[in-house]
C-alpha positions in Angstrom: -40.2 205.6 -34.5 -39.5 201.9 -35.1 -41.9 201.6 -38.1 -39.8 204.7 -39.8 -36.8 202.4 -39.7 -38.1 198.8 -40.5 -40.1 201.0 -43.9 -37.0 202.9 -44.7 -34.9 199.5 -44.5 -37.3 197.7 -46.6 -37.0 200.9 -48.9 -33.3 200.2 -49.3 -33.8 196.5 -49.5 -36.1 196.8 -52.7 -33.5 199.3 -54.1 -31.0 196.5 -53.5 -32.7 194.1 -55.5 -33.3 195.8 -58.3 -29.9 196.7 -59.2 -29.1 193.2 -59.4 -27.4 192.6 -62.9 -29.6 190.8 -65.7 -28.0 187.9 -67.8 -25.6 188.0 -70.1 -26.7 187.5 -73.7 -24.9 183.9 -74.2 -23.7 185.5 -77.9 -22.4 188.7 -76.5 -24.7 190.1 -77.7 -24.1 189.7 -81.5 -27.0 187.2 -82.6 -29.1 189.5 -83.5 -26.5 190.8 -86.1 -25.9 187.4 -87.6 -29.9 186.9 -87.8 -29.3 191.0 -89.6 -26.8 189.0 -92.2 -28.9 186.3 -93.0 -32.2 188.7 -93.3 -30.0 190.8 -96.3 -28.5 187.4 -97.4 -31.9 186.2 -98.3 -33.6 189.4 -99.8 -30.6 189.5 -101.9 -30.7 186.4 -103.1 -34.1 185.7 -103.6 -34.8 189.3 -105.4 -32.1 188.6 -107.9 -33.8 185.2 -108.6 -37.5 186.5 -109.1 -36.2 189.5 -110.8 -35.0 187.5 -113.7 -38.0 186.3 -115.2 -38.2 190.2 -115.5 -36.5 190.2 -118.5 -37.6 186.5 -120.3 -39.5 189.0 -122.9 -36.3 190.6 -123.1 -34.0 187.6 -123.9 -36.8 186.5 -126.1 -36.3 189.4 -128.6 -32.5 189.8 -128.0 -32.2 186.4 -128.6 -35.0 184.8 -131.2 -36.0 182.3 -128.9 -39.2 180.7 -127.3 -40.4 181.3 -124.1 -38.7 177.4 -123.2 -35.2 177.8 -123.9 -35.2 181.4 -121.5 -37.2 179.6 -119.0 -34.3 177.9 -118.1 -32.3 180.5 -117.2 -34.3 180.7 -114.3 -34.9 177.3 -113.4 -31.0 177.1 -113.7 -30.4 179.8 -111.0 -32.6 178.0 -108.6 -31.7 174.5 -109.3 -27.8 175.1 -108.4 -28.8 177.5 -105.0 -30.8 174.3 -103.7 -28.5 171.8 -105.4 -25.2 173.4 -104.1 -26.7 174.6 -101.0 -24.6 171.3 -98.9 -21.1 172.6 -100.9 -21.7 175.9 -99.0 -21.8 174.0 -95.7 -19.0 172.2 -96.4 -17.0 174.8 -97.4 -18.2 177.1 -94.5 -17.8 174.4 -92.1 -14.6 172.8 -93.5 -12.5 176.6 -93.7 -14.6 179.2 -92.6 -18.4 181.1 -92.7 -16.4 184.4 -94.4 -14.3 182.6 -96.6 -18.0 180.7 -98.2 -20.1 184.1 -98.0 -16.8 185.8 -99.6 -16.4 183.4 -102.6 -20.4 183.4 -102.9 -20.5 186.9 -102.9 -17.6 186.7 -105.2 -19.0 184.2 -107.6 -22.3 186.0 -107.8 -21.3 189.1 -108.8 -19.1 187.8 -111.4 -21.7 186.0 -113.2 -23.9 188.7 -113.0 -21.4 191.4 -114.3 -20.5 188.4 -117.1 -24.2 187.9 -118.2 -24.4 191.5 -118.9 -21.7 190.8 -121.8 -24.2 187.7 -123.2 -24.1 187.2 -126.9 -25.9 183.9 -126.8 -28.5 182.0 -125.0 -26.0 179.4 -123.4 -23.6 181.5 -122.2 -26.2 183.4 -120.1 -27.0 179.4 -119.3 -23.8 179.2 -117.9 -22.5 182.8 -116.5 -26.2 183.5 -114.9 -27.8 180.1 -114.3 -24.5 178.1 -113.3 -22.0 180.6 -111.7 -24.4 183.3 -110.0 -26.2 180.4 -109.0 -23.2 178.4 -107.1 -22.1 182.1 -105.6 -26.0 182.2 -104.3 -25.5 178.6 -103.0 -22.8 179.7 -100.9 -24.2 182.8 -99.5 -27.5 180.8 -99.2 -27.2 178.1 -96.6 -28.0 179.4 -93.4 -25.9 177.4 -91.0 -21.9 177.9 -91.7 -20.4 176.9 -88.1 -16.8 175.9 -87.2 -18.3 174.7 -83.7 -21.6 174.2 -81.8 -20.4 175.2 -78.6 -19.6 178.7 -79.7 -23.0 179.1 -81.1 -25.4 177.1 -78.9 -27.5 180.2 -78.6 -29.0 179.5 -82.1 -30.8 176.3 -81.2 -32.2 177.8 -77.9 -36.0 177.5 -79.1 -37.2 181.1 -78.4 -34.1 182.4 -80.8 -34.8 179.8 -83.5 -38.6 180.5 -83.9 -37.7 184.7 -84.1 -34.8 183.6 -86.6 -36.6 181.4 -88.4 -39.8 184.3 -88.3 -37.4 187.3 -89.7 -36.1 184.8 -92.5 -39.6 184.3 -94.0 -39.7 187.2 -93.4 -36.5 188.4 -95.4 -38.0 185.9 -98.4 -41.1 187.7 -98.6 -40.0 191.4 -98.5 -37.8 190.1 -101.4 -40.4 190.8 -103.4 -40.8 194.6 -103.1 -37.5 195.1 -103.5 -38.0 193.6 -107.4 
């Protein structure tokens, strides 16, 4: 009769111990949305920028010139998303990460809804290559934070490599979405 009761207390022992609450996610569990943003961030982006060399045939007919001078309204794009890219920290860092993705996304659409109004070469220069480019550079960098300590989760090293995974990620499925 003993043995019953030392196996049915181990029984409830085990069941004890296995209802013992797991950790907390240290975000609250919302990192995985802000690794969501930055996945659409970046097929956003980068699809826009390949999908301009779509139309260089395009802009060579419409607008009588060589392949050289429509070249750079490509290379324009890219050059102010990389260029600007520390402006976007600095403005997400200095007032807020939603005020910087806000005026990116702001920026961006404006020089693309703009461009679609091109009569000449340089003003696609500037309304495609310069402004959609600063609104990308904005919505571009990676890092806006106001404070470490509120997202020290980031730089934990398992969460880094699976953000850093579903961003090359987000850069090559970019490229279906052309």
């Amino acid at each position: 009769m003993e043995k019953g009761i030392r196996g049915a207390s181990s029984v409830t022992t085990m069941a004890q111990t296995k209802k013992v609450p797991g950790i907390a996610p240290p975000d609250g569990g919302w990192g995985w949305m802000i690794v969501a943003g930055c996945f659409i961030v970046t097929v956003c982006t980068r699809a826009v920028t390949r999908c301009i060399s779509i139309f260089f045939v395009e802009f060579q007919m419409q607008f009588a010139r060589d392949y050289s001078g429509t070249a750079w309204i490509h290379s324009l794009v890219d050059c102010v998303t990389m260029l600007c890219a520390p402006l976007g920290s600095f403005i997400g860092n200095r007032l807020s990460c939603r005020i910087a993705i806000i005026l990116g996304g702001f920026l961006a659409s404006t020089g693309l809804v703009l461009s679609s109004f091109a009569t000449s070469l340089e003003y696609l220069y500037l309304t495609l290559g310069i402004l959609t480019g600063m609104g990308f550079a904005l919505c571009y960098t990676l890092f806006h934070f106001q404070s470490m300590q509120e997202y020290h989760f980031l730089l934990m090293p398992d969460f880094m490599l699976l953000v850093v995974s579903f961003l090359f990620l987000a850069s090559g499925c970019s490229v279906p979405f052309v």
